[in-house]
N, C-alpha and C positions, 0 to 999 in steps of 0.2 A: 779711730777718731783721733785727731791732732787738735792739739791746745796748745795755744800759741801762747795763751799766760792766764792765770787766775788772778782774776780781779776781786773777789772776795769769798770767804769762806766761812761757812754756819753749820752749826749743826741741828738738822730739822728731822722733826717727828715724819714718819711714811705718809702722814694727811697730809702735813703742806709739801712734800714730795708730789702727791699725787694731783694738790692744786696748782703747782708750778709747769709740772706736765702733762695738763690737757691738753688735747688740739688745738690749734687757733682758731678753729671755727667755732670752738665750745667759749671760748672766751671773747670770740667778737660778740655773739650773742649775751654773754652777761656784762659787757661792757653797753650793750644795747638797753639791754633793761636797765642800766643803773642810770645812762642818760633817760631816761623816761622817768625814774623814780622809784622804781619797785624792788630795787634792791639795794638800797643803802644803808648803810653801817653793818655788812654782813661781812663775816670773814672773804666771802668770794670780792667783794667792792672792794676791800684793802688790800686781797694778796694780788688785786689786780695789773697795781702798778709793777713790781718786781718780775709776776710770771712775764709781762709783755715785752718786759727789755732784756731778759736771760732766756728766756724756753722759745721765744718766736724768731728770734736772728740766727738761733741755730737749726731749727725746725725747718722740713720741707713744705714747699708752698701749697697752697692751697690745692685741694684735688691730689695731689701726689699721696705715695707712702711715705710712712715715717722710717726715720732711718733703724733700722735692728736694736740698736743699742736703746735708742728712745723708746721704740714701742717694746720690748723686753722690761725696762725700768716703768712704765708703764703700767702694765700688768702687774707686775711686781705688788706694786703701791696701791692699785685697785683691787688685787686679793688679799692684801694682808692690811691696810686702814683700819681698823676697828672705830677710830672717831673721825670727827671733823675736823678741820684745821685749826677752827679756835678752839674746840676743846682738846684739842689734844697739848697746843699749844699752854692753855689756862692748868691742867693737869701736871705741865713741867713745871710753871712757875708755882705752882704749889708744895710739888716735892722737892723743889729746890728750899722754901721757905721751912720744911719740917727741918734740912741740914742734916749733916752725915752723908749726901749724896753732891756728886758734880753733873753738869749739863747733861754729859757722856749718857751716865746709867740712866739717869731721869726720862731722855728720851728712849732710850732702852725699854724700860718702864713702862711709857705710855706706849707705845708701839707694841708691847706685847702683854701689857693688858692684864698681871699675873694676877691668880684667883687665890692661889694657896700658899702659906707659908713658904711649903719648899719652891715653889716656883720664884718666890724675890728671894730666898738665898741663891738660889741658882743664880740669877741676876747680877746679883752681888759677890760672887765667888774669886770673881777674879781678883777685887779690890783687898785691897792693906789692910781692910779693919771689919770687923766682925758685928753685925746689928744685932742688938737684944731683942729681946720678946716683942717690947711694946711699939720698940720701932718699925719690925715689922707688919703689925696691928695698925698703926699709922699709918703706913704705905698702903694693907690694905683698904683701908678706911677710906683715903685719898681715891682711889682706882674704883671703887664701888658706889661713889659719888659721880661717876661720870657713865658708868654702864648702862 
């Protein structure tokens, strides 16, 4: 795959991954339903506009296959999702708001969902600074609000 230049750069939880790269035919259909009504103010009616202008101008046309890379990223993101794109999304801005954590691990975090103590030190391992008891208690607390 050649990329001729990046036009912007985010860092996103595996659910809006995995809302960016549906098929096109999955998103004309909810582009369909939102003109009729039945699906507004949902995460899919908002991430609509982004997945339509980055995931379908690289994507193959209709009826064809997807190219390797995309259908591997794909799958990727459809087995490992544990939320939905806004909560996964509402989950980062939360553990951003406890502090002590950056964008980085937060979506870390939400993406993997940790249950137990050691599993957010583990999370945390790599980083400069060491969390206390209670902050990890807050993380889980956070993560057990959205399971």
């Amino acid at each position: 795959m050649i990329v001729k230049e990046v036009l912007d750069e985010a860092t996103l939880t595996l659910a809006e991954v995995k809302e960016i790269l549906r098929p096109p035919e999955m998103r004309k259909r909810t582009v369909e339903r939102t003109a009729e009504g039945t699906v507004e103010g949902t995460a899919e009616g908002t991430a609509e506009g982004t997945a339509e202008g980055t995931a379908e101008g690289t994507a193959a046309g209709e009826g064809e296959e997807l190219r390797y890379e995309r259908r591997k990223a794909t799958e990727h993101a459809a087995r490992f999702a544990k939320l939905g794109a806004k909560e996964s999304r509402t989950l980062v801005n939360e553990l951003l708001r406890l502090g002590k954590t950056n964008e980085a691990v937060a979506v870390r975090v939400a993406d993997l969902m940790p249950k137990s103590k050691n599993e957010v030190r583990a999370i945390y391992a790599k980083e400069r600074f060491s969390l206390t008891e209670a902050s990890i208690e807050k993380i889980l607390d956070c993560v057990a609000k959205f399971e």
